[in-house]
C-alpha positions in Angstrom: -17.4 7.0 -4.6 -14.5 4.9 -3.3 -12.7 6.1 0.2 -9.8 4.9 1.6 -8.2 5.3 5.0 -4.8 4.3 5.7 -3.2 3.3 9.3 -0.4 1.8 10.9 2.0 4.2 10.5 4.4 4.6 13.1 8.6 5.0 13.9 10.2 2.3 14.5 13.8 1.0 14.3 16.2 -0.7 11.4 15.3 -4.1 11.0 11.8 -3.8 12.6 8.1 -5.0 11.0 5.4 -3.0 10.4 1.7 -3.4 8.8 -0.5 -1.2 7.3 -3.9 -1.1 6.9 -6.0 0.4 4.3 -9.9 0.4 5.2 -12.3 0.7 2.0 -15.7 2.3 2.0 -18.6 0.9 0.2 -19.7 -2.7 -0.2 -18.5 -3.1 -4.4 -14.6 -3.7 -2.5 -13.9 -7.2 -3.9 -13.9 -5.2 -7.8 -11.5 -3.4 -7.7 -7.9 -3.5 -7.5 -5.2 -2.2 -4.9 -1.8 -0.6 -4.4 0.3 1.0 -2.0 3.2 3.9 -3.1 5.0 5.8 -1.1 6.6 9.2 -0.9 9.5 11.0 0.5 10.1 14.7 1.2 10.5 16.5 -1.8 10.2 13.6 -4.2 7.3 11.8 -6.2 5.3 9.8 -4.9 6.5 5.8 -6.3 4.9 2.4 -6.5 5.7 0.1 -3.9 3.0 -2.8 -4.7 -0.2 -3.9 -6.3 -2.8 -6.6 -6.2 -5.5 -7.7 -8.1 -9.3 -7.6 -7.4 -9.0 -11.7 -6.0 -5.8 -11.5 -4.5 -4.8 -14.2 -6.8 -1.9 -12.2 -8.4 0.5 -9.3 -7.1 3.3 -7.2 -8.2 6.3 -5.4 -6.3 8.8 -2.8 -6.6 12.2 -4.2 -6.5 13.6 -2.2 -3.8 10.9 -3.8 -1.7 10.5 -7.4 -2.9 11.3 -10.0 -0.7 10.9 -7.5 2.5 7.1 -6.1 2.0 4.3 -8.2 1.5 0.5 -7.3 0.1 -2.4 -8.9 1.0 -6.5 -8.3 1.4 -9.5 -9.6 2.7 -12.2 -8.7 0.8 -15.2 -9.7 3.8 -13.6 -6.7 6.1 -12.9 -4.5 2.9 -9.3 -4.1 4.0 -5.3 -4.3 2.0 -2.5 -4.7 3.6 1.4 -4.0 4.1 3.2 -6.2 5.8 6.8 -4.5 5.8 9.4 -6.6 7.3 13.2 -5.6 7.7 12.7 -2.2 7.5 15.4 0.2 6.5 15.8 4.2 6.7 15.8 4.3 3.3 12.1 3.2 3.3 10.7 6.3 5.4 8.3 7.9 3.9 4.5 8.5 3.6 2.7 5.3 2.7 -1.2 6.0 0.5 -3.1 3.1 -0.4 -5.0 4.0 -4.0 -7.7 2.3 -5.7 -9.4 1.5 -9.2 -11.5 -0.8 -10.9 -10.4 -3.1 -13.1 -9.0 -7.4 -13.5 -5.5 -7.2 -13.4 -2.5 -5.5 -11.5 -1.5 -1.9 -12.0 1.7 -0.1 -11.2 1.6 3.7 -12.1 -0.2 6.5 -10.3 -2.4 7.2 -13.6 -3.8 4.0 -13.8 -5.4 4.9 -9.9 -8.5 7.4 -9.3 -8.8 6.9 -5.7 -6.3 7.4 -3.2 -6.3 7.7 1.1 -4.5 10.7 2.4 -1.2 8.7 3.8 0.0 7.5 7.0 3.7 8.5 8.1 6.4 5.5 8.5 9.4 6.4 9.8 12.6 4.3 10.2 15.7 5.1 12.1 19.1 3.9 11.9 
């Protein structure tokens, strides 16, 4: 079985950066692809962004395009967040998720493995 363990979380102020770090067990890393969603208090949990099993190829939700980037490197078994210009609007708890497949995929049903979340808050 996959695990995932998030980090980076942290507060930090409008207008700061932040990266997250999502650490993959197992040594079959480089086959599957990764996202990243997000949830508020008392809402669902949303998508924020996807890559594919290369890296070749990604996908973003457009309340975070042009601001968050995603990224991995397959030899540490590691994805990443990089979240520039944060705003408060973008607190929330951040879970990396998992699943094997070729392409990019952008609902929580297409996912079977998930990391238990790591806090980002942002204040004004």
């Amino acid at each position: 079985q996959v695990q995932l363990v998030e980090s980076g979380g942290g507060l930090v102020q409008a207008g700061d950066s932040l990266r997250l770090s999502c650490a993959a067990s197992g040594r079959t890393f480089s086959s599957y692809a990764m996202g990243w969603f997000r949830q508020a208090p008392g809402k669902e949990r949303d998508f924020v962004a996807a890559i594919n099993w290369s890296g070749s190829t990604t996908y973003y939700a457009g309340s975070v395009k042009g601001r968050f980037t995603i990224s991995r490197d397959n030899a540490k078994n590691t994805v990443y967040l990089q979240m520039n210009n944060l705003k408060p609007e973008d607190t929330a708890v951040y879970y990396c998720a998992a699943r094997a497949g070729v392409s990019v995929y952008y609902t929580r049903g297409q996912y079977n493995y998930w990391g238990q979340g790591t806090q980002v808050t942002v204040s004004s």
